[in-house]
N, C-alpha and C positions, 0 to 999 in steps of 0.2 A: 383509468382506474383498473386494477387488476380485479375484477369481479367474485374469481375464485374464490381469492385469500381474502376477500370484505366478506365473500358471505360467509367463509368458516367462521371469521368474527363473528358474526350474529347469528351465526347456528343454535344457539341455544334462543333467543329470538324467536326465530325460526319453529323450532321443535315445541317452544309455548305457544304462540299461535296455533299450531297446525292441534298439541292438542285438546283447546281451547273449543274446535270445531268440534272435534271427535268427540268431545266431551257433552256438548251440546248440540247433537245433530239435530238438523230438522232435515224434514223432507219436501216435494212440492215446492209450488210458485211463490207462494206466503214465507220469507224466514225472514221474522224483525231482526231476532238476536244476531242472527250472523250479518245480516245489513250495518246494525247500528256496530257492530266490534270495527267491520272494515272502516265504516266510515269515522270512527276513533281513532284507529291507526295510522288511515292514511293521514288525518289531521295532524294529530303526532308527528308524525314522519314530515311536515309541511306542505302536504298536498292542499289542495280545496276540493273533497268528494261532494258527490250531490251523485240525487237517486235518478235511475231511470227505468223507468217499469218497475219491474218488481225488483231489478237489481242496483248495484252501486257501478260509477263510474266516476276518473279523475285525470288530469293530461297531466305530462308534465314536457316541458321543454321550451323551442324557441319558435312556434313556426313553422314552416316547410313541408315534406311531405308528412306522413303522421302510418305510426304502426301500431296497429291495435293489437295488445296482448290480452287474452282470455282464460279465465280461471274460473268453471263452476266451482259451487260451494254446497249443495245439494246431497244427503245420505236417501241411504232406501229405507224404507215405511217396513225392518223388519226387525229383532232383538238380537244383540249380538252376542256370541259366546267366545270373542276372544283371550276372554282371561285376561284382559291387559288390566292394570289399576286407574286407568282414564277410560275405560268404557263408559258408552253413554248409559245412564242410570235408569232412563226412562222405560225400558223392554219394549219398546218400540220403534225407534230409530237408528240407525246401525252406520256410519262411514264406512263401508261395503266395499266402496268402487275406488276409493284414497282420493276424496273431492274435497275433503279437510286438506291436503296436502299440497295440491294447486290453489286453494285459495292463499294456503303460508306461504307457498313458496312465491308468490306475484306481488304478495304484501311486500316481504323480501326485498325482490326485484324492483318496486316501487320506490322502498327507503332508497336504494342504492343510487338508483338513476335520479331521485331529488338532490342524493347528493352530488353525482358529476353533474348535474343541468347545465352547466356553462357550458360542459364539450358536447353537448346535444347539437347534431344540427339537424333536424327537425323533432318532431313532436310524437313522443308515445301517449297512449292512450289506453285506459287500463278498462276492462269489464268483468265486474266478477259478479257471475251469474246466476241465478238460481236454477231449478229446477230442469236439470240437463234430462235427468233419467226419466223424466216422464215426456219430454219434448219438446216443453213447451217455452222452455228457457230464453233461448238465443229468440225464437220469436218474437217473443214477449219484448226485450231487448231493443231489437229490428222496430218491431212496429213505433216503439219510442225514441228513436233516433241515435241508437249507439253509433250506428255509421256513418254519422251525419254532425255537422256542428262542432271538432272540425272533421270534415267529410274523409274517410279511411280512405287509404293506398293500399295495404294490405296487411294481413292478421297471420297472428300465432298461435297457436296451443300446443303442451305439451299434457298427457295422457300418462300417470303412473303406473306400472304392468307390475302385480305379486308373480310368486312361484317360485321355483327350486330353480332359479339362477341369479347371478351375482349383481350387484347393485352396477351404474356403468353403460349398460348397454344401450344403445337409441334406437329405435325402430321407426321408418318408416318406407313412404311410397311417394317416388315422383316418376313412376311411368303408365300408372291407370290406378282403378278406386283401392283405395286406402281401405274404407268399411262400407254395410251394405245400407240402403237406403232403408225406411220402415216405415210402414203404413197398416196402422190398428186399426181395423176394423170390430163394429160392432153389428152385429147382426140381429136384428125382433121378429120371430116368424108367428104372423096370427093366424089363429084357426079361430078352430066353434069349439069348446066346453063338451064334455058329457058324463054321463057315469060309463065305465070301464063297463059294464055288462052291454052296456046300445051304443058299441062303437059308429055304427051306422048312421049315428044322429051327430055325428061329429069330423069337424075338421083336424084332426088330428095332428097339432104341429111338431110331436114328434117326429111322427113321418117323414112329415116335411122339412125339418133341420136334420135326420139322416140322410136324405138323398140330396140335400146341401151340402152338404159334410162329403158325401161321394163322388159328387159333381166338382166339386173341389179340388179335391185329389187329381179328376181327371184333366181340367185346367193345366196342372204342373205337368204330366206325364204326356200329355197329345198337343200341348198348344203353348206352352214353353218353349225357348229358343235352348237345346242341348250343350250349346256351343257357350252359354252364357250360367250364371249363379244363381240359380231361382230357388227360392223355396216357399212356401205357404203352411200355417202353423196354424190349426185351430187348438187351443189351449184350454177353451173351456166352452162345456153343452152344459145347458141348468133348464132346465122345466120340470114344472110340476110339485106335488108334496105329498101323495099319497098313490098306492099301487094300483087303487081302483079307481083314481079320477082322470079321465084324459082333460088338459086342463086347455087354459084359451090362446097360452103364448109359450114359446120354447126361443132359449138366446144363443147364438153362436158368439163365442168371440175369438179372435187371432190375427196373426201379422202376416203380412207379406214381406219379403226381404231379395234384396238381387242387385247386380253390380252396374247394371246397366239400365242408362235411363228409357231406354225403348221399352225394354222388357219391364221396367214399374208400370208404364202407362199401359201396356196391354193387361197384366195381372190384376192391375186396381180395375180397368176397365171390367174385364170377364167375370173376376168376382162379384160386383155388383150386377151385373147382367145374368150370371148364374143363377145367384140365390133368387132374384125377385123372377125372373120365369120358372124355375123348378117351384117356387113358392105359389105360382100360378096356375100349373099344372094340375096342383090337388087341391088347389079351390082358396088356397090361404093368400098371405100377401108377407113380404116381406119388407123391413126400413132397415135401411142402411146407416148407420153414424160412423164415422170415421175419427177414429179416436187418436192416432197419429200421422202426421203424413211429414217424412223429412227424406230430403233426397241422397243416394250415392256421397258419400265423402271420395270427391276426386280435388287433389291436391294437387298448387299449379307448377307444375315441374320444374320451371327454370329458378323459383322462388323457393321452393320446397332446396335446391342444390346449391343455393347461394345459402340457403338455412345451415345446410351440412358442414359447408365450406367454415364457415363463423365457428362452429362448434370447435371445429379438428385446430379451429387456432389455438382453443382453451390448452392451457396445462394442469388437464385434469386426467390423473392415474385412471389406469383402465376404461376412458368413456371410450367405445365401441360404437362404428357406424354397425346396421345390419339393413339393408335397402330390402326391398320387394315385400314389406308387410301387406296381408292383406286380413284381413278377419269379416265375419256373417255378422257380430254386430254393429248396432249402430252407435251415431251421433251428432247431436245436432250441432255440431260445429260445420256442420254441413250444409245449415244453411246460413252460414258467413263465407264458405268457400265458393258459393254458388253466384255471390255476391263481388267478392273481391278476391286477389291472389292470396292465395292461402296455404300456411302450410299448417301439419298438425303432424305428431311424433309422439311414440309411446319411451317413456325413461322409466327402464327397469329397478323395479325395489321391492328384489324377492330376498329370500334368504336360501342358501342352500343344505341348511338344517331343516328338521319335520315343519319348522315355521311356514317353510316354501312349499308346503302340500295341498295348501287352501288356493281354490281361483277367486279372482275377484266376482259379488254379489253373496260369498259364502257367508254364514254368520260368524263362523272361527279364523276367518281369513286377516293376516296381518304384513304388514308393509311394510319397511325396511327406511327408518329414518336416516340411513347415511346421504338418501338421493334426495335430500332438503338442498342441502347447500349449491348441489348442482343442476339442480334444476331454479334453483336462484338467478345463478350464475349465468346459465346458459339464456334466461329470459333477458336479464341486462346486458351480454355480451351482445346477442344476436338483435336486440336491436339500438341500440350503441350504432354495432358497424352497418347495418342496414341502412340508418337515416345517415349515416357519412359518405 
């Protein structure tokens, strides 16, 4: 089957789906609506879907070894101001990241490869995910058996990129991390209570989440590897409600991020070991919650070049390799890579009109529907010639 020209056929398909998503975002672990749409379609299309965890999965083929393709479906928890006439209505949910568009385009790819099934020789396997952007997704997933039943070979995802360049381009990385690892940290610093006039009678855990806050910093700057991508981000201090009350508790919260798995374990290690002895220092205590923990996206190089190779077969106008992407954010397809051979690749759908001025997470940010059909395409071509 030539993939391309099937999926221009059902581009318009395609472009309902995708904005059926957008229309109806949700955010988080919990999305019926978007669970019960896939598993409509894939019926339609003659799949058999069934749920796992919180998200949908479906196989199709004969057998053999088996590649898992991956599509969250996931918006952020924020209002958007696209202007488009399918924005989500709600003022609180936004397709931000184009995760409406991985889920259309796998749906897609799914019709397509039910229809060649005969020339399968082994078995795709589809997961379309929830809750990427908070981490908990592919987890969630993992612990319910995506990779298992029948047991994966290796996985795919492809990543849609806005901005002021042309639709076309594939990005990725098969010679170290692709994105950085992320580990959110919650921080509770207790003190003792008082009124602002008898500080003296008090634990003061402001105190104490600033020289957390500074000991922090010095983590990054004295005990970081230079040689390697570290960073550490407190993003928000909250205590208190009034000028005169020192109160009982003050919260840190923030990420850690780095390209290397030595450097996560020492940074997660020190941060915790920081706060709760500075916290000890001046009398207070601190708890530690760890609000995300997903490792390095490293992609497995010889799978990630046999990925490339499959593409440049397509006779698709302007698709563009661009190798050595690396980006600070994260993604929990990360931990499917850490699992099995995996590739993942950003396909660009920017516009290079003011359209292309927004980045992705923006509320005015918009996506470029011509990378529907090729990112279809590119999901049933590449594994098509994969299991052959």
């Amino acid at each position: 089957m030539d993939y391309y020209k099937r999926a221009l056929e059902l581009n318009d398909e395609t472009i309902k789906n995708r904005r059926y998503f957008h229309m109806n975002a949700e955010a988080g672990l919990h999305m019926p609506m978007a669970c019960v749409y896939v598993m409509d379609k894939l019926t339609e299309y003659g799949l058999v879907p069934s749920r796992c965890g919180e998200g949908v999965t479906a196989t199709v083929g004969n057998g053999g070894k088996v590649l898992l393709l991956r599509a969250d479906m996931d918006a952020l928890p924020m209002p958007e101001e696209s202007g488009l006439p399918f924005a989500c209505p709600t003022g609180k949910e936004a397709h931000a990241c184009g995760h409406d568009f991985h889920a259309a385009m796998l749906l897609t790819a799914a019709k397509m490869l039910k229809e060649n099934e005969a020339e399968l020789k082994g078995t795709v396997k589809f997961m379309f995910q929830p809750a990427e952007e908070t981490f908990e997704g592919s987890k969630n997933m993992i612990e319910h058996g995506i990779l298992e039943n029948p047991k994966v070979d290796a996985a795919l995802a492809y990543h849609v990129s806005p901005g002021q360049m042309p639709v076309g381009i594939y990005m990725y990385n098969s010679t170290g991390t692709m994105m950085y690892s992320v580990d959110g940290f919650h921080i509770e610093i207790k003190g003792k209570g008082s009124h602002g006039a008898y500080p003296q009678n008090s634990i003061d855990p402001i105190n104490i989440a600033a020289h957390v806050y500074l000991a922090l910093q010095s983590v990054i700057a004295r005990e970081a590897d230079p040689s390697k991508a570290c960073l550490m981000t407190v993003g928000k201090f909250q205590a208190g409600t009034a000028a005169n009350i020192i109160p009982d508790t003050a919260v840190l919260e923030g990420t850690i991020r780095t390209n290397d798995k030595d450097s996560r374990e020492l940074l997660v290690r020190r941060m915790k070991e920081t706060a709760i002895r500075t916290a000890e220092t001046f009398g207070g205590t601190a708890k530690i919650t760890m609000i995300s923990e997903v490792p390095p996206l490293i992609c497995d190089p010889e799978f990630t070049e046999q990925i490339v190779g499959f593409m440049k077969e397509l006779d698709i106008p302007k698709l563009t390799p661009y190798p050595g992407i690396s980006a600070s954010a994260s993604e929990d397809f990360a931990n499917i890579a850490e699992q099995v051979p995996s590739a993942f690749m950003y396909l660009s759908a920017g516009y290079m009109d003011d359209r292309g001025k927004y980045s992705a997470h923006n509320p005015k940010v918009q996506f470029n529907e011509d990378v529907c059909p090729i990112g279809a395409a590119c999901l049933a071509h590449c594994a098509t010639r994969y299991l052959n």
